[in-house]
C-alpha positions as CSV (number, residue, x, y, z in Angstrom):
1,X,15.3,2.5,15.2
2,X,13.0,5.1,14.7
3,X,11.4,4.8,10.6
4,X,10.0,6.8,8.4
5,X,6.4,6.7,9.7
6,X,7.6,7.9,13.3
7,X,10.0,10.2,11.8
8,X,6.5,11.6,9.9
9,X,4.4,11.3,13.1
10,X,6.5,13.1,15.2
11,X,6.4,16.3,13.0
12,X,2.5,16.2,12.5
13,X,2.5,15.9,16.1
14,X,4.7,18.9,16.5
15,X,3.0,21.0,13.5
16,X,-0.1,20.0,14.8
17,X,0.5,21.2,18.5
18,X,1.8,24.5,17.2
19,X,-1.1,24.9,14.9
20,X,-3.3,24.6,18.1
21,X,-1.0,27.8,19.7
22,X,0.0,24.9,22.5
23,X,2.8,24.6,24.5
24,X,4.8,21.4,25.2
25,X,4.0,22.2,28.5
26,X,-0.4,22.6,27.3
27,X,0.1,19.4,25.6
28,X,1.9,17.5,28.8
29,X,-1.0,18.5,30.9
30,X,-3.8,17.9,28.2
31,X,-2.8,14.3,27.6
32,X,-0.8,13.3,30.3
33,X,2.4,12.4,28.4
34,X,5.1,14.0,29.7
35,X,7.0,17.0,28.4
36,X,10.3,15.4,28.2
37,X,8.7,12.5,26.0
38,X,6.7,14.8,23.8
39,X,10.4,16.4,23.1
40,X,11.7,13.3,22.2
41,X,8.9,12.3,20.0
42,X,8.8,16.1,18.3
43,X,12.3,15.2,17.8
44,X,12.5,12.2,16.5
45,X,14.2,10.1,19.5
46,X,11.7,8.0,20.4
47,X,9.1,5.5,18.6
48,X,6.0,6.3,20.9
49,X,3.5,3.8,21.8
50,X,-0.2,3.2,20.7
51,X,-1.2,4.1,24.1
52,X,0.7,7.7,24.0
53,X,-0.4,8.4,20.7
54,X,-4.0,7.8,21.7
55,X,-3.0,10.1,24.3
56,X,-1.8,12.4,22.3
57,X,-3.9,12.5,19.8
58,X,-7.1,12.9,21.8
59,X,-5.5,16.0,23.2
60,X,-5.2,17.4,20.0
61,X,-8.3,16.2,19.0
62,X,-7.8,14.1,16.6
63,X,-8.4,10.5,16.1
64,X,-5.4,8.3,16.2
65,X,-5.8,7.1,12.5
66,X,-6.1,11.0,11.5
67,X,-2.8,11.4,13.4
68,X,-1.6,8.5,11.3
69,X,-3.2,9.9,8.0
70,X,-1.9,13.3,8.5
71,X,2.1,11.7,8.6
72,X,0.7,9.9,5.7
73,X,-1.4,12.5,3.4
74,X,-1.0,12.4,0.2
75,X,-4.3,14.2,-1.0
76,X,-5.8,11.5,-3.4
77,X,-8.9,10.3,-2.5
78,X,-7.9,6.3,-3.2
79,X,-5.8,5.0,-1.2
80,X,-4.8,2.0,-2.8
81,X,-3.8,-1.0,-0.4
82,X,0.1,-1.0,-0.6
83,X,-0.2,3.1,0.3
84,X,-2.3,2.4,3.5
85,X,0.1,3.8,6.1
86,X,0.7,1.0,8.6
87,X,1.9,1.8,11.7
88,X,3.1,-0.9,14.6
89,X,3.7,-0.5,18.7
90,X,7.0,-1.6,19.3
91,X,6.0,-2.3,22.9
92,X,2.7,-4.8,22.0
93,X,3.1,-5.5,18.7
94,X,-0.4,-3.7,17.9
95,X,-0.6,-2.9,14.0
96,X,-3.1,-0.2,13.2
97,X,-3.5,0.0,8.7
98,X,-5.2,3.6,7.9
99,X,-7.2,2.5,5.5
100,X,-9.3,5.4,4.5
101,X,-8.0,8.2,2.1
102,X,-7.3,11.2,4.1
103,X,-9.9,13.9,3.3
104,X,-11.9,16.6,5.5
105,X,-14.8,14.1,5.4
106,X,-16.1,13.1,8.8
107,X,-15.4,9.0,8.0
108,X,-12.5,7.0,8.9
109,X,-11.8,3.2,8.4
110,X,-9.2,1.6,10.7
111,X,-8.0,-2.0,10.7
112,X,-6.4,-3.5,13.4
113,X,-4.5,-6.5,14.5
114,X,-4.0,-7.3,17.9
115,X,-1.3,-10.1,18.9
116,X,-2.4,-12.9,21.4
117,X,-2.4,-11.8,24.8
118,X,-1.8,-8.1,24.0
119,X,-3.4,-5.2,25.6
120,X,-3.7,-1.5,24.5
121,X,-5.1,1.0,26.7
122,X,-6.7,4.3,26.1
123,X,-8.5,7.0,28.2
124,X,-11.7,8.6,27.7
125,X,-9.8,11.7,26.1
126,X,-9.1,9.7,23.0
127,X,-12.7,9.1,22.3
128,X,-14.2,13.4,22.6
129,X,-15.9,14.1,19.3
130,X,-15.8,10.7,17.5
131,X,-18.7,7.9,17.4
132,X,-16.8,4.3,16.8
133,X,-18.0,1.1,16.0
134,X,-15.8,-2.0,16.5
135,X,-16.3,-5.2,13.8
136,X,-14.4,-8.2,14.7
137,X,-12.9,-9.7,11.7
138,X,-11.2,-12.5,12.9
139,X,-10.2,-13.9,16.3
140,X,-11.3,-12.6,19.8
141,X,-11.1,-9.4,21.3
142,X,-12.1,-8.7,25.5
143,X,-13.0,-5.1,25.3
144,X,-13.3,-3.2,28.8
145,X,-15.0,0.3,28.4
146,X,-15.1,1.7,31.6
147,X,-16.6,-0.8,34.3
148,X,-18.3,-2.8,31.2
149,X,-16.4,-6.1,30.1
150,X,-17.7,-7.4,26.5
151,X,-16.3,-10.8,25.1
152,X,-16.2,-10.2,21.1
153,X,-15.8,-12.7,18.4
154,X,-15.9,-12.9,15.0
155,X,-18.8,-11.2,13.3
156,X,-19.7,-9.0,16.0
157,X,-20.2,-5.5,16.0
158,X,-20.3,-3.3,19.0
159,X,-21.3,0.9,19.0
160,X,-19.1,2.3,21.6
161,X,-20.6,4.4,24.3
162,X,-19.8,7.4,25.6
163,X,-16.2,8.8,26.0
164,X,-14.4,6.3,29.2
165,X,-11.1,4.9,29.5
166,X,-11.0,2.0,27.5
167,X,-8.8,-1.5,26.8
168,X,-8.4,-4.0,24.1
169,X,-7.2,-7.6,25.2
170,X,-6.8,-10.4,23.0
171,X,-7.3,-13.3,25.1
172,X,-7.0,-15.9,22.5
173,X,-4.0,-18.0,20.7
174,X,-4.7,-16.3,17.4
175,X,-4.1,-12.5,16.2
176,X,-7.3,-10.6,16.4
177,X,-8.2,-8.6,13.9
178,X,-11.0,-5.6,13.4
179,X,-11.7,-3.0,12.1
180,X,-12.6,0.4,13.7
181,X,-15.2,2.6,11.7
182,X,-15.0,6.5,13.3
183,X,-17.3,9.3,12.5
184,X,-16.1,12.8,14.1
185,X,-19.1,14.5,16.1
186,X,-20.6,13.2,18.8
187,X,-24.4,12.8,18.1
């Protein structure tokens, strides 16, 4: 069942593609989804996943949330707590809230819940042009940035490095929850 979110996301993801002058085919090979599941999301006829909107979304440039935030914009620059766009992977349950109001400003705020024993993946494309920084709010998060394994709790706070394939593991019995803090530009 495809909602009004996805319904929203997969037009920003076509408008967005077109505004770039790209091809299905320039987007297939830029992110590595391919061409037959971009044309089902432009359409409509799937829900994509967190993993292929990362995908997607570094390929357009764009941060996942600004992906989100562009389905969502409504121009006002609050963005009170029942308008914060949430959006949910059907595969692992991952629940991303857009929490910033959507404005040409370089700052985005991102929280995220992670169930127990999920995993999301993303390559090093998702991360061109933005600096992130990862606050664990509650729970435990394993967080594999290229060869480098970091075991984060609650209270920590971790600068990610340069752009490399990355995953998110929640190894505990609890959701774990953070929130992502992204600047566009890479200093």
């Amino acid at each position: 069942m495809i909602d009004d979110l996805s319904r929203s996301l997969a037009t920003t993801v076509q408008q967005a593609r077109i505004a770039q002058d790209l091809s299905v085919n320039a987007l297939a090979e830029r992110s590595g989804v391919s061409r037959a599941m971009i044309g089902k999301i432009e359409r409509g006829e799937a829900q994509p996943t967190a993993v292929l909107l990362g995908k997607l979304s570094g390929a357009l440039g764009m941060t996942l949330s600004e992906l989100v935030a562009r389905a969502e914009n409504t121009g006002d620059l609050l963005r009170k707590a029942q308008d914060q766009p949430v959006w949910t992977d059907p595969v692992t349950g991952y629940r991303r809230r857009a929490l910033s109001p959507v404005t040409d400003g370089p700052l985005e705020l991102v929280e995220v819940e992670l169930p127990p024993g999920a995993s999301v993946s993303y390559p090093a494309d998702a991360y061109i042009f933005k600096n992130q920084q990862l606050w664990i709010l509650d729970g435990k998060l394993r967080f594999h940035e290229g060869s480098q394994v970091r075991e984060l709790e609650r209270g920590d706070c971790l600068q990610l490095g340069p752009p490399s394939p990355t995953t998110f593991h929640n190894p505990g019995t609890a959701v774990c929850r953070y929130l992502v803090a992204l600047v566009k530009g890479r200093g």
